[in-house]
C-alpha positions as CSV (number, residue, x, y, z in Angstrom):
1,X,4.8,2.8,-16.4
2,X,3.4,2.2,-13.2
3,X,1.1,-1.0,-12.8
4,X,-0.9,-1.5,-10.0
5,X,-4.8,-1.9,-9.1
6,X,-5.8,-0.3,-6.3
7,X,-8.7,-2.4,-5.3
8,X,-6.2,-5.7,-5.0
9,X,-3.8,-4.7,-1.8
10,X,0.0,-4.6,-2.7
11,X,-1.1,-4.5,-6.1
12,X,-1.6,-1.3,-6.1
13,X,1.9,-0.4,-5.9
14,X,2.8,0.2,-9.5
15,X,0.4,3.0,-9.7
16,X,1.5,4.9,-6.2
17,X,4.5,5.1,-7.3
18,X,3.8,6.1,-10.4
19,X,1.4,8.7,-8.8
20,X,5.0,9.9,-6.4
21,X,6.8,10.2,-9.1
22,X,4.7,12.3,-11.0
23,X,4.3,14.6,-7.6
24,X,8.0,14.7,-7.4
25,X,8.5,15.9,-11.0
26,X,12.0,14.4,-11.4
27,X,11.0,11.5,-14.1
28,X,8.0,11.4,-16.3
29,X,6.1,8.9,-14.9
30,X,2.4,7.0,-16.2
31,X,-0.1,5.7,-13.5
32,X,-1.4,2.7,-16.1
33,X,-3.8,1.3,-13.3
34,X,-4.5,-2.4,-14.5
35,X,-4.8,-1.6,-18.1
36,X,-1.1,-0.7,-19.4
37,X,-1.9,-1.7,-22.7
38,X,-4.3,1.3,-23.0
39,X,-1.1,3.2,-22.5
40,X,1.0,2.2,-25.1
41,X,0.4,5.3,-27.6
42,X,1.6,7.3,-24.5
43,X,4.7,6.0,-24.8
44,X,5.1,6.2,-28.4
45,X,4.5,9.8,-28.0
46,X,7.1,10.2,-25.1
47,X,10.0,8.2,-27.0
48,X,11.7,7.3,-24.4
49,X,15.0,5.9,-24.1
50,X,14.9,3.7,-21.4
51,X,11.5,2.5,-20.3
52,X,10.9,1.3,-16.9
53,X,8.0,-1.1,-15.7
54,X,6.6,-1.0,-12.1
55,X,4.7,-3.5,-11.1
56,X,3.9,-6.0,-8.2
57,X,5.6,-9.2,-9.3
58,X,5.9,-12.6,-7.8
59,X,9.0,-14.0,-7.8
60,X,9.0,-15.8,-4.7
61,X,11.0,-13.3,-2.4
62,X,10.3,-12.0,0.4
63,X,6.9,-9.7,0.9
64,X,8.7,-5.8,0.3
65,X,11.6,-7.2,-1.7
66,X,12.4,-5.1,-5.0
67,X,14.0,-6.4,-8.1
68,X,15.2,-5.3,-11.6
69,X,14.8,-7.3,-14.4
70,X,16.5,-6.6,-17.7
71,X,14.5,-7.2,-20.6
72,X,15.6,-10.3,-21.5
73,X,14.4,-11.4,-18.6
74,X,11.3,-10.2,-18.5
75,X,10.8,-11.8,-22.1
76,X,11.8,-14.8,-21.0
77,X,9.3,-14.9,-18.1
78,X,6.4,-15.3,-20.6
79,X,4.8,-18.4,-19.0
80,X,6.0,-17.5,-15.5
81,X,2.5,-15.4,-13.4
82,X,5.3,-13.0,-12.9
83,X,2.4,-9.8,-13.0
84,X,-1.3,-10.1,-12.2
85,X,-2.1,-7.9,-14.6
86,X,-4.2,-8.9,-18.0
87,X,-1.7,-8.7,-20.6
88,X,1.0,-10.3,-20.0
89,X,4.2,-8.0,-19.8
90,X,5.9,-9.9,-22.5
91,X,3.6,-8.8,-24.7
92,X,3.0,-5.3,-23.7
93,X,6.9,-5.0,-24.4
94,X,6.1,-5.7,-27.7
95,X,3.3,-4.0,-28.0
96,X,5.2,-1.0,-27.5
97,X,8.2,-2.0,-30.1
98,X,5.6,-2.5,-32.9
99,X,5.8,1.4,-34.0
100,X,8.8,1.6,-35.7
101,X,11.6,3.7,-34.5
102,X,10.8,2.4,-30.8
103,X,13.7,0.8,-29.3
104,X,14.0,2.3,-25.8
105,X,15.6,-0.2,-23.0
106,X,13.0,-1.7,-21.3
107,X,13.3,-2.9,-17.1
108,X,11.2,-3.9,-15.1
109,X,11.0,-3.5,-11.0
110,X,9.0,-5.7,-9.6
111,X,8.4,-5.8,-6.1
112,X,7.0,-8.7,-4.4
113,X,3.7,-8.8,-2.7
114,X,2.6,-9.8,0.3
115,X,-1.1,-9.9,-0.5
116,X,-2.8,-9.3,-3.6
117,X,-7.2,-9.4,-3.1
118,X,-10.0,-8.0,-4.4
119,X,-11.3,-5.2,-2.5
120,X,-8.7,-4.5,-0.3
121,X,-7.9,-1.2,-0.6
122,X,-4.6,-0.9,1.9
123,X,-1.2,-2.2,0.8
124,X,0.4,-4.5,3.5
125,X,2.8,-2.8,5.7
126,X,5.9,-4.2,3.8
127,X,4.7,-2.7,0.2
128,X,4.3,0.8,2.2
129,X,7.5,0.9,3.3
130,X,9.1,-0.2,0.0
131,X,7.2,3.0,-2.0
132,X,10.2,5.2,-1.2
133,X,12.6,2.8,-1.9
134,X,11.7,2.3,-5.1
135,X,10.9,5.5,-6.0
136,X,14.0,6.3,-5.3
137,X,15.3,3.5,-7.5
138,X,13.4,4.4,-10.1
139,X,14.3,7.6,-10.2
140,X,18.1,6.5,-9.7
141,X,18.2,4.4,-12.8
142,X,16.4,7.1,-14.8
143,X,19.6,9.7,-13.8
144,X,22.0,7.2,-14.9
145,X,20.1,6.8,-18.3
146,X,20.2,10.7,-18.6
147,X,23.5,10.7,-17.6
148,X,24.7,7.7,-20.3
149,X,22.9,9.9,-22.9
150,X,25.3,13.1,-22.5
């Protein structure tokens, strides 16, 4: 699930590399824009067994910095303005566990922004040079969850 909007700078990045990873074919990927919760029947349908979340994050590191956070972590950041998005992710996590039978993995990359404002439609130069890199990531831990399956 790829956050991102693409009217708010390096917020947008969830959704471009959503949008990548759909071009690239390897992982089934959802460009969410700023409204994941409006996704949520997607991924019911797609039962997944690990779930990944993209989104800008602020965690205080450095503008272009990537990190993965388990899902404990990410429940635990419920209070934290870890995403600028509406719903918190928190609860979009459990949104998607209310239909029974759901119990994929759930991660989250964030990667941190350098600037996030309305109507600025270019991602800073940091967040464009991160795209492949966590592309690549993504589509890295996605292998090793196929690969923990067989």
């Amino acid at each position: 699930m790829g956050i991102g909007n693409r009217m708010r700078g390096d917020d947008a990045i969830g959704s471009v590399v959503a949008e990548q990873l759909v071009k690239e074919g390897r992982v089934p990927a959802l460009d969410c824009g700023e409204m994941p919760d409006n996704y949520v029947g997607k991924v019911w349908d797609l039962h997944p067994e690990e779930l990944i979340i993209i989104d800008a994050s602020d965690f205080g590191g450095t503008p272009g910095e990537i990190r993965v956070f388990d899902e404990a972590e990410l429940m635990r950041l419920e209070s934290a303005p870890l995403s600028t998005h509406q719903v918190p992710l928190p609860m979009l996590v459990g949104l998607i566990r209310m239909k029974e039978g759901v119990a994929c993995r759930v991660r989250l990359v964030g990667i941190q922004p350098n600037r996030i404002e309305y109507f600025q439609e270019q991602m800073s130069a940091e967040l464009q040079q991160a795209v492949p890199r966590v592309v690549a990531l993504v589509q890295g831990l996605a292998e090793k969850c196929g690969e923990t399956r067989s």
